[in-house]
mmCIF file of the N, C-alpha and C atoms, coordinates in Angstrom:
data_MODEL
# 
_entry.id   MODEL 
# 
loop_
_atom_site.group_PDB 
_atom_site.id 
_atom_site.type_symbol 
_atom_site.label_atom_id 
_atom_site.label_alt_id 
_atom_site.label_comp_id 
_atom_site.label_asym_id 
_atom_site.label_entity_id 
_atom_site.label_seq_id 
_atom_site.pdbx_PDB_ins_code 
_atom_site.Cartn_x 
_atom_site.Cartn_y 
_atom_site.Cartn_z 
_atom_site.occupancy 
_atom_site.B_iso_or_equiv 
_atom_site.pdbx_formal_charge 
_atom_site.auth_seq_id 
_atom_site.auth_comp_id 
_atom_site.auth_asym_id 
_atom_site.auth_atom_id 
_atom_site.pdbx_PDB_model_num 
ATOM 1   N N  . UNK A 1 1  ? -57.445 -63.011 7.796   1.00 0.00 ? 1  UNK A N  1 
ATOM 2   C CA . UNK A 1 1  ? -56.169 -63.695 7.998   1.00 0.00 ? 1  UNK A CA 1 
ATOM 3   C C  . UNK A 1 1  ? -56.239 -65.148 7.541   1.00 0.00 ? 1  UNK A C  1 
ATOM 4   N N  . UNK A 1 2  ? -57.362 -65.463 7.698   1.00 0.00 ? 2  UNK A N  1 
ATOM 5   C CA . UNK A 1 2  ? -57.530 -67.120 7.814   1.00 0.00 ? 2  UNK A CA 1 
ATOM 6   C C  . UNK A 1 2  ? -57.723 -67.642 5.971   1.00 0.00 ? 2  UNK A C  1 
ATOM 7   N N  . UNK A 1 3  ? -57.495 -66.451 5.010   1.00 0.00 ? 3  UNK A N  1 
ATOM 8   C CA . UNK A 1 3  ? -58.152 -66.430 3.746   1.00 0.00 ? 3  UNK A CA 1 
ATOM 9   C C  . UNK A 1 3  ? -56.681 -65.905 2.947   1.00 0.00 ? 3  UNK A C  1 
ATOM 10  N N  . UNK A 1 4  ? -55.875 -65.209 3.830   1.00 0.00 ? 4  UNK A N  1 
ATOM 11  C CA . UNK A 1 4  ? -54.404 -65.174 3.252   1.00 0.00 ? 4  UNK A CA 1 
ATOM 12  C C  . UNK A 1 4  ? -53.680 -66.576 3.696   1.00 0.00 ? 4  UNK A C  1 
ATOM 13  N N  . UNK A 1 5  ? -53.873 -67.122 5.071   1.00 0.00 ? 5  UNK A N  1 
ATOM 14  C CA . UNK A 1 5  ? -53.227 -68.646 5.092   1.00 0.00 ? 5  UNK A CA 1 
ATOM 15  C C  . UNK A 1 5  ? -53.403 -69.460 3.984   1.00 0.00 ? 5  UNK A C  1 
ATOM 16  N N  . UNK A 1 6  ? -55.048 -69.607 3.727   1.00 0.00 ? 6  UNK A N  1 
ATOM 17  C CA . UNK A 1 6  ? -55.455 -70.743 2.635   1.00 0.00 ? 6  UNK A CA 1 
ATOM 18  C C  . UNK A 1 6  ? -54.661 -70.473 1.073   1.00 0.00 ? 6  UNK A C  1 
ATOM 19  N N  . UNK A 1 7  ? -54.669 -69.024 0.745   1.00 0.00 ? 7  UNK A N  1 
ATOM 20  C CA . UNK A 1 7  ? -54.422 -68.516 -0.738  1.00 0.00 ? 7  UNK A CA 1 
ATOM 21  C C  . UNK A 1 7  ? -52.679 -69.314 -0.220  1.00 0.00 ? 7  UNK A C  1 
ATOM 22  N N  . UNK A 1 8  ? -51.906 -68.451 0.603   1.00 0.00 ? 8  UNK A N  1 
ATOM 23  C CA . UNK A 1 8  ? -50.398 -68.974 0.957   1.00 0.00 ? 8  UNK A CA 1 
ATOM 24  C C  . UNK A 1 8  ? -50.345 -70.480 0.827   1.00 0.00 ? 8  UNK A C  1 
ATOM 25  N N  . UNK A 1 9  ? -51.081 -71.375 1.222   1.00 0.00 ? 9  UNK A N  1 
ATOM 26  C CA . UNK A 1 9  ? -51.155 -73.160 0.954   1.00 0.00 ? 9  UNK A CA 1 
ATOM 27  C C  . UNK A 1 9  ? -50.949 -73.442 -0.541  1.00 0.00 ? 9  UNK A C  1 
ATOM 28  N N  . UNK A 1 10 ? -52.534 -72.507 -0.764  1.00 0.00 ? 10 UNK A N  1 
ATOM 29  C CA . UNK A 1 10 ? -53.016 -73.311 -2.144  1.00 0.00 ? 10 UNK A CA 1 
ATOM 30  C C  . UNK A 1 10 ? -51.937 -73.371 -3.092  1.00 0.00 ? 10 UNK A C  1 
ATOM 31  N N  . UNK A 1 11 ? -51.348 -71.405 -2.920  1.00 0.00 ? 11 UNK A N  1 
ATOM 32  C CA . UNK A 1 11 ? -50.117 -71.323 -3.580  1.00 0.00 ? 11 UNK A CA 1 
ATOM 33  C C  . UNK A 1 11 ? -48.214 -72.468 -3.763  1.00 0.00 ? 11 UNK A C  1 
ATOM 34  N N  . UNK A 1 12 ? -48.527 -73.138 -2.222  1.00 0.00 ? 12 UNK A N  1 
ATOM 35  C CA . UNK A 1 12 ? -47.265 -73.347 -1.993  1.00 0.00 ? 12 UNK A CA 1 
ATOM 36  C C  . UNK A 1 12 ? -47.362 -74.590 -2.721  1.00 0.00 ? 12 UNK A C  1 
ATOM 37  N N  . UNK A 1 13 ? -48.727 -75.484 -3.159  1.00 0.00 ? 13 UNK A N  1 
ATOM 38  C CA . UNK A 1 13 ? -48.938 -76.890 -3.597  1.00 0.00 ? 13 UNK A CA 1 
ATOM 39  C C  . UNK A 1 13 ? -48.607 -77.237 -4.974  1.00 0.00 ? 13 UNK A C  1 
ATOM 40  N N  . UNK A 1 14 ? -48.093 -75.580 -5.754  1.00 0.00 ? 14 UNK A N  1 
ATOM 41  C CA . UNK A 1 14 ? -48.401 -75.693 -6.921  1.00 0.00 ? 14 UNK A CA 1 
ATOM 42  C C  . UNK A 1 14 ? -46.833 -76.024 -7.923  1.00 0.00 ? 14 UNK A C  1 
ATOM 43  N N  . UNK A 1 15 ? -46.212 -76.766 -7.835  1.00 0.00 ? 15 UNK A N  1 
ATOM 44  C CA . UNK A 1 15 ? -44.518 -77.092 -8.045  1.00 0.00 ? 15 UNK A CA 1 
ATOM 45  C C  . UNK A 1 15 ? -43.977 -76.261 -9.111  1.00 0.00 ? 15 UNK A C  1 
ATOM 46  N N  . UNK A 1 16 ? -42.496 -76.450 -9.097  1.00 0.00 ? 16 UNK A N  1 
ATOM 47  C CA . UNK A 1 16 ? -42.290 -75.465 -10.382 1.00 0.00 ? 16 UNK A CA 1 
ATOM 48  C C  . UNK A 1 16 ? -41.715 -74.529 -10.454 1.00 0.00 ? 16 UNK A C  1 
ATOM 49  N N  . UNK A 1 17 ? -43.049 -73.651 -10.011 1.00 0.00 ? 17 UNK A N  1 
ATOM 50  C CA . UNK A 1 17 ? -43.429 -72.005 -9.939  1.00 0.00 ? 17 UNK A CA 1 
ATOM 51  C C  . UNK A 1 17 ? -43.336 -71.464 -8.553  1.00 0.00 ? 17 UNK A C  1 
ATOM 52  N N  . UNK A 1 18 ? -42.822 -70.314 -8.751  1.00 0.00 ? 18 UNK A N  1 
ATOM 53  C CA . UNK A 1 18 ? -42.765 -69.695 -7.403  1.00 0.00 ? 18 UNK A CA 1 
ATOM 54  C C  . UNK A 1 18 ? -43.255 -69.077 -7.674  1.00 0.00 ? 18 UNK A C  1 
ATOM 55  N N  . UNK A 1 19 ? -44.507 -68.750 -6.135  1.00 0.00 ? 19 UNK A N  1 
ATOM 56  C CA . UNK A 1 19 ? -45.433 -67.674 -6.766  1.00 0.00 ? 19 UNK A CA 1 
ATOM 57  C C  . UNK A 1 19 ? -45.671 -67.431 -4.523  1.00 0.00 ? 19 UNK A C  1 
ATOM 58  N N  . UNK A 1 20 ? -45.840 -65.997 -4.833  1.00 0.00 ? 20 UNK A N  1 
ATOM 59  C CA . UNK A 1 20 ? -46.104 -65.557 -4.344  1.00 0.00 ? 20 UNK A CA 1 
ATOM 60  C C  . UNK A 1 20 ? -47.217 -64.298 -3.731  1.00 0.00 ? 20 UNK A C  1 
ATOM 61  N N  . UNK A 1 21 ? -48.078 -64.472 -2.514  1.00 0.00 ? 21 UNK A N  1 
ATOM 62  C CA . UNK A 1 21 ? -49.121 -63.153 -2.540  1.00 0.00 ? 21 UNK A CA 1 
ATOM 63  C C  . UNK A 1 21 ? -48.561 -62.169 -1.827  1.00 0.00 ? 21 UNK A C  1 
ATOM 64  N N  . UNK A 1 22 ? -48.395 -60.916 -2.469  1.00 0.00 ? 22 UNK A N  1 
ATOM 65  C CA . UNK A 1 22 ? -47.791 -59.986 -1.731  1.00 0.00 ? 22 UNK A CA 1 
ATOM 66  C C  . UNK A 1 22 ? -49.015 -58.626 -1.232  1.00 0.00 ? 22 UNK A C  1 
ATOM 67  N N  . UNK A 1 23 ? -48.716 -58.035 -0.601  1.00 0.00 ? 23 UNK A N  1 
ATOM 68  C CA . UNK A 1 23 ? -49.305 -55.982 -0.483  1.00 0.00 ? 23 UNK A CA 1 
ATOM 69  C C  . UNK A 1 23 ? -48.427 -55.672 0.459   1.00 0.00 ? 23 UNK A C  1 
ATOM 70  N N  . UNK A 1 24 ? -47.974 -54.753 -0.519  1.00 0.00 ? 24 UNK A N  1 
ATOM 71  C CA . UNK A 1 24 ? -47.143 -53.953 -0.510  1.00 0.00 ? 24 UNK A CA 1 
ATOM 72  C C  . UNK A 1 24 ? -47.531 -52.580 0.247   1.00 0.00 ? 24 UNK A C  1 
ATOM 73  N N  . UNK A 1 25 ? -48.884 -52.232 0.399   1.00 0.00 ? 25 UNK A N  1 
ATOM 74  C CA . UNK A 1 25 ? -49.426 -51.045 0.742   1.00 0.00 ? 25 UNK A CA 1 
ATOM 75  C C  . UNK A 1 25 ? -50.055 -51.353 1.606   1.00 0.00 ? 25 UNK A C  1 
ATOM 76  N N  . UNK A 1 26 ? -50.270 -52.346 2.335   1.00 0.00 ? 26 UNK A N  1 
ATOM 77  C CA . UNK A 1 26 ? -51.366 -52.689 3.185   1.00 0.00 ? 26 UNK A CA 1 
ATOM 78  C C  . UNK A 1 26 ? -52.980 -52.584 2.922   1.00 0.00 ? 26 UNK A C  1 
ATOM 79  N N  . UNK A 1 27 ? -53.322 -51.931 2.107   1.00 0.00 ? 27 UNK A N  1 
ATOM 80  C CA . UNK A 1 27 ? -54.365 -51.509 1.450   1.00 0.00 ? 27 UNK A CA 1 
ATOM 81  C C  . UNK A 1 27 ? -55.459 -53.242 1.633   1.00 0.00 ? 27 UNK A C  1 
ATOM 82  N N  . UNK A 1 28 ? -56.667 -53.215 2.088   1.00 0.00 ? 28 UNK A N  1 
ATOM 83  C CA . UNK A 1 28 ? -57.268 -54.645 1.623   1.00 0.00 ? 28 UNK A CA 1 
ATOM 84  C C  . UNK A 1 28 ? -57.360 -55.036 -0.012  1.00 0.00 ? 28 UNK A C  1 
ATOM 85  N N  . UNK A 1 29 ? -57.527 -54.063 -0.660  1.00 0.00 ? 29 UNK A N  1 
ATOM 86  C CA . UNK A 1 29 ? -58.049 -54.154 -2.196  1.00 0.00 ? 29 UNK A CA 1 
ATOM 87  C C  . UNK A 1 29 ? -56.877 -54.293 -2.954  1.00 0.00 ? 29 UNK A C  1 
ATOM 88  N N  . UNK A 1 30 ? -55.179 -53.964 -2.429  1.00 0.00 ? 30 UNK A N  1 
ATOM 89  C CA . UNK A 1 30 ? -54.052 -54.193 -2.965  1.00 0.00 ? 30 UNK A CA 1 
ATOM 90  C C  . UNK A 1 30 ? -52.703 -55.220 -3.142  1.00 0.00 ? 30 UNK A C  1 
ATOM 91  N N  . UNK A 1 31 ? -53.630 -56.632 -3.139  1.00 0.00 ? 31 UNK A N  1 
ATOM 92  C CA . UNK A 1 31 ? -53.074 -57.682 -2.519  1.00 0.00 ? 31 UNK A CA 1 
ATOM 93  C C  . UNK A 1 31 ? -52.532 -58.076 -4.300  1.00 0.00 ? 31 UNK A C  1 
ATOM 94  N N  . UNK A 1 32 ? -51.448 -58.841 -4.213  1.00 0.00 ? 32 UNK A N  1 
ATOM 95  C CA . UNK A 1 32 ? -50.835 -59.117 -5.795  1.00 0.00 ? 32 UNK A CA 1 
ATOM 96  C C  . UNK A 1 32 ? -50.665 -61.018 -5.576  1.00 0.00 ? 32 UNK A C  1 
ATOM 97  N N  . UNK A 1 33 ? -51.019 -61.487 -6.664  1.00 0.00 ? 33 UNK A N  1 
ATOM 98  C CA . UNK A 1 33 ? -50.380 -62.735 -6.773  1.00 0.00 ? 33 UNK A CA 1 
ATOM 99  C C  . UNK A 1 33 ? -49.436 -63.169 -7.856  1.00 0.00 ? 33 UNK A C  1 
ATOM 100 N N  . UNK A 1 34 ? -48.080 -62.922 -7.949  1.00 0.00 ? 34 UNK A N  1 
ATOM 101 C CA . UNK A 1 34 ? -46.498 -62.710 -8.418  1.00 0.00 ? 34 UNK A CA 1 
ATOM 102 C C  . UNK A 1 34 ? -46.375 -64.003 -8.551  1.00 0.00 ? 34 UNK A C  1 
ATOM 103 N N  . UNK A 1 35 ? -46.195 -64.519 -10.078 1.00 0.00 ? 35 UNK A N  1 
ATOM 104 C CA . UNK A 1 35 ? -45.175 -65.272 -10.379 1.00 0.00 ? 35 UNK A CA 1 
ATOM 105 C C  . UNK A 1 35 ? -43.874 -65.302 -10.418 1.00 0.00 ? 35 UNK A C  1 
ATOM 106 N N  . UNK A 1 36 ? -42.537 -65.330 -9.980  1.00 0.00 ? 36 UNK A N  1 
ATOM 107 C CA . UNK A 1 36 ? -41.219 -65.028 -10.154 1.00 0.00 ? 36 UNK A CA 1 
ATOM 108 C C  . UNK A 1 36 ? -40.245 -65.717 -10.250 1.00 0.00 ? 36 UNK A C  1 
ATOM 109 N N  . UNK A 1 37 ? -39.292 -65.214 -10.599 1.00 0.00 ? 37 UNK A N  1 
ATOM 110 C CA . UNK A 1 37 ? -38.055 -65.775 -11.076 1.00 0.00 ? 37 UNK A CA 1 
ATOM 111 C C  . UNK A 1 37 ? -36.487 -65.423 -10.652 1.00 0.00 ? 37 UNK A C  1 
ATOM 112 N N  . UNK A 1 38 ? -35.678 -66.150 -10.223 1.00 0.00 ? 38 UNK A N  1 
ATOM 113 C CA . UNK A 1 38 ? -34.434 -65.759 -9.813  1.00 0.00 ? 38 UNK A CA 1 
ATOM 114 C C  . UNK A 1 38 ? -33.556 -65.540 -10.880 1.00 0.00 ? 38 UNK A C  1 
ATOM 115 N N  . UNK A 1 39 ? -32.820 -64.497 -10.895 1.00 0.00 ? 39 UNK A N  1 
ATOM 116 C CA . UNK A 1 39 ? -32.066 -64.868 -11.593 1.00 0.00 ? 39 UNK A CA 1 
ATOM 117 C C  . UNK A 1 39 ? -30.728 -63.872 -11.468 1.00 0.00 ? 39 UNK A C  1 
ATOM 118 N N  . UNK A 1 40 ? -29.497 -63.606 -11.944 1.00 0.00 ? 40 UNK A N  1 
ATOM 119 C CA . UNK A 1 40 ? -28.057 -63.209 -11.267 1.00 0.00 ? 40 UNK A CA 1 
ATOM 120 C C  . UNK A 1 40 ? -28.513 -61.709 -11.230 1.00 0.00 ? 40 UNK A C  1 
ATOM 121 N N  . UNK A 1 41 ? -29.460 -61.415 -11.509 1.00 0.00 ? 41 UNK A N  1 
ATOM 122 C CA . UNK A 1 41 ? -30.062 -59.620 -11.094 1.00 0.00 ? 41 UNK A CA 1 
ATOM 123 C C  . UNK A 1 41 ? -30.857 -59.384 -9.790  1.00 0.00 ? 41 UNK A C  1 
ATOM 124 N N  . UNK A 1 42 ? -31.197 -60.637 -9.464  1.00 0.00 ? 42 UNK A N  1 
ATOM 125 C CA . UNK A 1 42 ? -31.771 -60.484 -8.436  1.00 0.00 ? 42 UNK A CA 1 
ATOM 126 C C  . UNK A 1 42 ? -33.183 -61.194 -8.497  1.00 0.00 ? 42 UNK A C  1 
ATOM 127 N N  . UNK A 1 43 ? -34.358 -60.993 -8.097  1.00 0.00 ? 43 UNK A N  1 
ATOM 128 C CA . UNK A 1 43 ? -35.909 -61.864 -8.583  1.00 0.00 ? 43 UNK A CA 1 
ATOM 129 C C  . UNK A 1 43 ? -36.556 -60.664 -9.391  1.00 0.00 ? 43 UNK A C  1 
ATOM 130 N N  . UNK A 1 44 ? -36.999 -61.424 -10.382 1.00 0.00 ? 44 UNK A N  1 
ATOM 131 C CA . UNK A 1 44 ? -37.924 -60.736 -11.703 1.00 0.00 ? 44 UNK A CA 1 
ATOM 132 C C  . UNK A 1 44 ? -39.159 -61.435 -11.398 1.00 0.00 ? 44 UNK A C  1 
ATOM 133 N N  . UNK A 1 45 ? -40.363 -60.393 -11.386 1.00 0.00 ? 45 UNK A N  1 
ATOM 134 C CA . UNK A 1 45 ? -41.634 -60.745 -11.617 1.00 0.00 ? 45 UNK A CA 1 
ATOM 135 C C  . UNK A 1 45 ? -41.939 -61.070 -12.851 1.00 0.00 ? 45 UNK A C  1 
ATOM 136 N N  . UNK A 1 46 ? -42.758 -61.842 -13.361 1.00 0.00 ? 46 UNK A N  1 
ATOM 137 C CA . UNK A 1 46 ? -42.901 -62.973 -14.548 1.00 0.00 ? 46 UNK A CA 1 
ATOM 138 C C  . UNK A 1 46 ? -44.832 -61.744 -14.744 1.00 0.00 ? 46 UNK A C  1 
ATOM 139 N N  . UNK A 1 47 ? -45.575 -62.145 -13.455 1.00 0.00 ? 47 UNK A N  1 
ATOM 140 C CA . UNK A 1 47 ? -46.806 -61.709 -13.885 1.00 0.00 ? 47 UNK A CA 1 
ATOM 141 C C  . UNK A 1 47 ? -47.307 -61.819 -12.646 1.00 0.00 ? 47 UNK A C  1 
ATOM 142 N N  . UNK A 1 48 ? -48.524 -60.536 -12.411 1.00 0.00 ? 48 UNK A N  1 
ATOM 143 C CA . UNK A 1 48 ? -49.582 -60.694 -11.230 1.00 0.00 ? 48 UNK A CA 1 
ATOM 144 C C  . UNK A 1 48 ? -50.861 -60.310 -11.632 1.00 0.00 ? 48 UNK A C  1 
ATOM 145 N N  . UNK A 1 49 ? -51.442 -60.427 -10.893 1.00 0.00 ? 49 UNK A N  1 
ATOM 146 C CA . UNK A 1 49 ? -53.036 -60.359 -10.723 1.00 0.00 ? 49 UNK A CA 1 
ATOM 147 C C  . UNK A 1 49 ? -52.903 -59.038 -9.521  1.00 0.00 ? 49 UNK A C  1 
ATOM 148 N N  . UNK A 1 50 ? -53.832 -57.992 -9.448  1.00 0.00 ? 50 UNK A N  1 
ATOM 149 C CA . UNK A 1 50 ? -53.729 -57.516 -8.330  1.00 0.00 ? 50 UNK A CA 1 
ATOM 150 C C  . UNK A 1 50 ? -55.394 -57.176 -7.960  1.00 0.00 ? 50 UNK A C  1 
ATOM 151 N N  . UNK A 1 51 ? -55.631 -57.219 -6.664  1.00 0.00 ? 51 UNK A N  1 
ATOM 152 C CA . UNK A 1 51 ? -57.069 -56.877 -5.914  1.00 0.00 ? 51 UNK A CA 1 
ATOM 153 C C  . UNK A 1 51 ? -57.759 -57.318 -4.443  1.00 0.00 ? 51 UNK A C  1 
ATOM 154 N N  . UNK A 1 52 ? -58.563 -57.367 -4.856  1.00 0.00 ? 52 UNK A N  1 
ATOM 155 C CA . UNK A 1 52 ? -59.001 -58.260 -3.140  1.00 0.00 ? 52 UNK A CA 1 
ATOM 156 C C  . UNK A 1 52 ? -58.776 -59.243 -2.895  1.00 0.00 ? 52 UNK A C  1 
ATOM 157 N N  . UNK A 1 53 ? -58.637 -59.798 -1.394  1.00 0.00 ? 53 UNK A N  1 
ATOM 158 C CA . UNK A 1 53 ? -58.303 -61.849 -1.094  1.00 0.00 ? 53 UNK A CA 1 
ATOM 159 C C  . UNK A 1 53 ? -59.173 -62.334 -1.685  1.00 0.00 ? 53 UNK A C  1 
ATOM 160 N N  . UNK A 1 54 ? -60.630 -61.858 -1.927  1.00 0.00 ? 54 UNK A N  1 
ATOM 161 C CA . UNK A 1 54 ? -61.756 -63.102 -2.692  1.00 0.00 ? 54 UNK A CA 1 
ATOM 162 C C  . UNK A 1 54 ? -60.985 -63.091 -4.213  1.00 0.00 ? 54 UNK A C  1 
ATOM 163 N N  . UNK A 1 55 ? -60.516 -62.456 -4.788  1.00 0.00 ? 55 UNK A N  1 
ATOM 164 C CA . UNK A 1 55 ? -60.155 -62.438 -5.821  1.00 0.00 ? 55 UNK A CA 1 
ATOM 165 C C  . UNK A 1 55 ? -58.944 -63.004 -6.325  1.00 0.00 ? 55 UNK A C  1 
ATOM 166 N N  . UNK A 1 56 ? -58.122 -62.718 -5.387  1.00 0.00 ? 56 UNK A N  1 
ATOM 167 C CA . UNK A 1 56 ? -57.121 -63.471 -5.175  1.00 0.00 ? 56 UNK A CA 1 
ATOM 168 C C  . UNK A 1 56 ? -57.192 -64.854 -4.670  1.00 0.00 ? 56 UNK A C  1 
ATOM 169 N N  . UNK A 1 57 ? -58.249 -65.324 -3.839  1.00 0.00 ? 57 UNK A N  1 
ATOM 170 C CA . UNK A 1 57 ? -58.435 -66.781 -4.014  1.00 0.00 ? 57 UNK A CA 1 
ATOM 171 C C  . UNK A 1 57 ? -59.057 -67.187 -5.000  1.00 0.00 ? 57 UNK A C  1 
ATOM 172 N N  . UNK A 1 58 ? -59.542 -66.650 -5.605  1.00 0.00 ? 58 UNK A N  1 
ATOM 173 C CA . UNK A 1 58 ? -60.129 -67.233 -7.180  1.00 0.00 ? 58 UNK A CA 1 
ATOM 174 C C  . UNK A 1 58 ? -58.995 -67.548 -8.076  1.00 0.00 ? 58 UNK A C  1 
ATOM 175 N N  . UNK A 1 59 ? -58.142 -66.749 -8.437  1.00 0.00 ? 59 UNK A N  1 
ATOM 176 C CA . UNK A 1 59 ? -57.127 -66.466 -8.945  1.00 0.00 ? 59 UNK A CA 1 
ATOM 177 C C  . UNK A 1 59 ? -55.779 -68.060 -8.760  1.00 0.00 ? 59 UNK A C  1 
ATOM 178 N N  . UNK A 1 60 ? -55.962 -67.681 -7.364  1.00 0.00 ? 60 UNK A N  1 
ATOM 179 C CA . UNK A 1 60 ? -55.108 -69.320 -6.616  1.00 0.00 ? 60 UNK A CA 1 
ATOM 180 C C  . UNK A 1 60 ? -55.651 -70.318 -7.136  1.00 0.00 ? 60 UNK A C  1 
ATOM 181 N N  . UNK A 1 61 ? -57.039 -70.632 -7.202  1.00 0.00 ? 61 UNK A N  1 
ATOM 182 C CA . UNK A 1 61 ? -57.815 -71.543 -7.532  1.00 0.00 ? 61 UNK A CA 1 
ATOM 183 C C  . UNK A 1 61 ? -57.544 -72.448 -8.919  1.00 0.00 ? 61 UNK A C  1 
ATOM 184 N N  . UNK A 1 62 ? -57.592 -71.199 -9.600  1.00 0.00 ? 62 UNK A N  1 
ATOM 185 C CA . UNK A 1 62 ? -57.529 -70.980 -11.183 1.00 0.00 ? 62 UNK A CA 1 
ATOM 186 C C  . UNK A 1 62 ? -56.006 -71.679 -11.164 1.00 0.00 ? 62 UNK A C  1 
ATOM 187 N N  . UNK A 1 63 ? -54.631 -70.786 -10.123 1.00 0.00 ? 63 UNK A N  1 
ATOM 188 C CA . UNK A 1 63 ? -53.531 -71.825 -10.777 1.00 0.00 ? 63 UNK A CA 1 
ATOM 189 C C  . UNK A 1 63 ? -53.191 -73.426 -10.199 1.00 0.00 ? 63 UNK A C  1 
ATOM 190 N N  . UNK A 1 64 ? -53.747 -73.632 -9.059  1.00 0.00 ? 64 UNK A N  1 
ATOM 191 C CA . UNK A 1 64 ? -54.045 -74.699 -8.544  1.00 0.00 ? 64 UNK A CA 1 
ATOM 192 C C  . UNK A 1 64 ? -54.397 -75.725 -9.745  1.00 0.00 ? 64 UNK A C  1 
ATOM 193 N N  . UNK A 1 65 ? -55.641 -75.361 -9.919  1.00 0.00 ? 65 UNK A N  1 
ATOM 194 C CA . UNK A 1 65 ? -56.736 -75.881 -10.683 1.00 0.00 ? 65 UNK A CA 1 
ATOM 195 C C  . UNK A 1 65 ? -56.333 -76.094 -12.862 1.00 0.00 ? 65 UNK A C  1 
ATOM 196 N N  . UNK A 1 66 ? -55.352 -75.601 -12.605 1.00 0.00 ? 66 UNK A N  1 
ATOM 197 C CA . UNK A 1 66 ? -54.975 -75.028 -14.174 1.00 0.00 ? 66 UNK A CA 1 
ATOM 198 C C  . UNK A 1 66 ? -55.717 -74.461 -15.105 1.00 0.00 ? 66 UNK A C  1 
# 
């Protein structure tokens, strides 16, 4: 839990971009990190990463980090 808070931060610091970590399945290994976009259709995913929180904090890191 304490490793989806940090990824949710790292994510929220990053301006701009809306990005979001989602699972959809509950699954541990099925966690997504979604770039997206609004638009008069409703929100369009742009791009994700999908896998484990270590991976997914790498991933955060990486857009944090550029």
């Amino acid at each position: 839990m304490e490793t989806i808070l940090k990824i949710k931060e790292m994510l929220n610091t990053v301006k701009n971009r809306h990005l979001a970590l989602i699972n959809q399945t509950g699954k541990p290994y099925d966690y997504k990190i979604v770039e997206y976009v609004r638009t008069s259709k409703g929100i369009e995913s742009l791009q994700c990463k999908m896998g484990g929180l270590e991976l997914m904090l790498d991933y955060a890191e990486h857009i944090v980090n550029g």
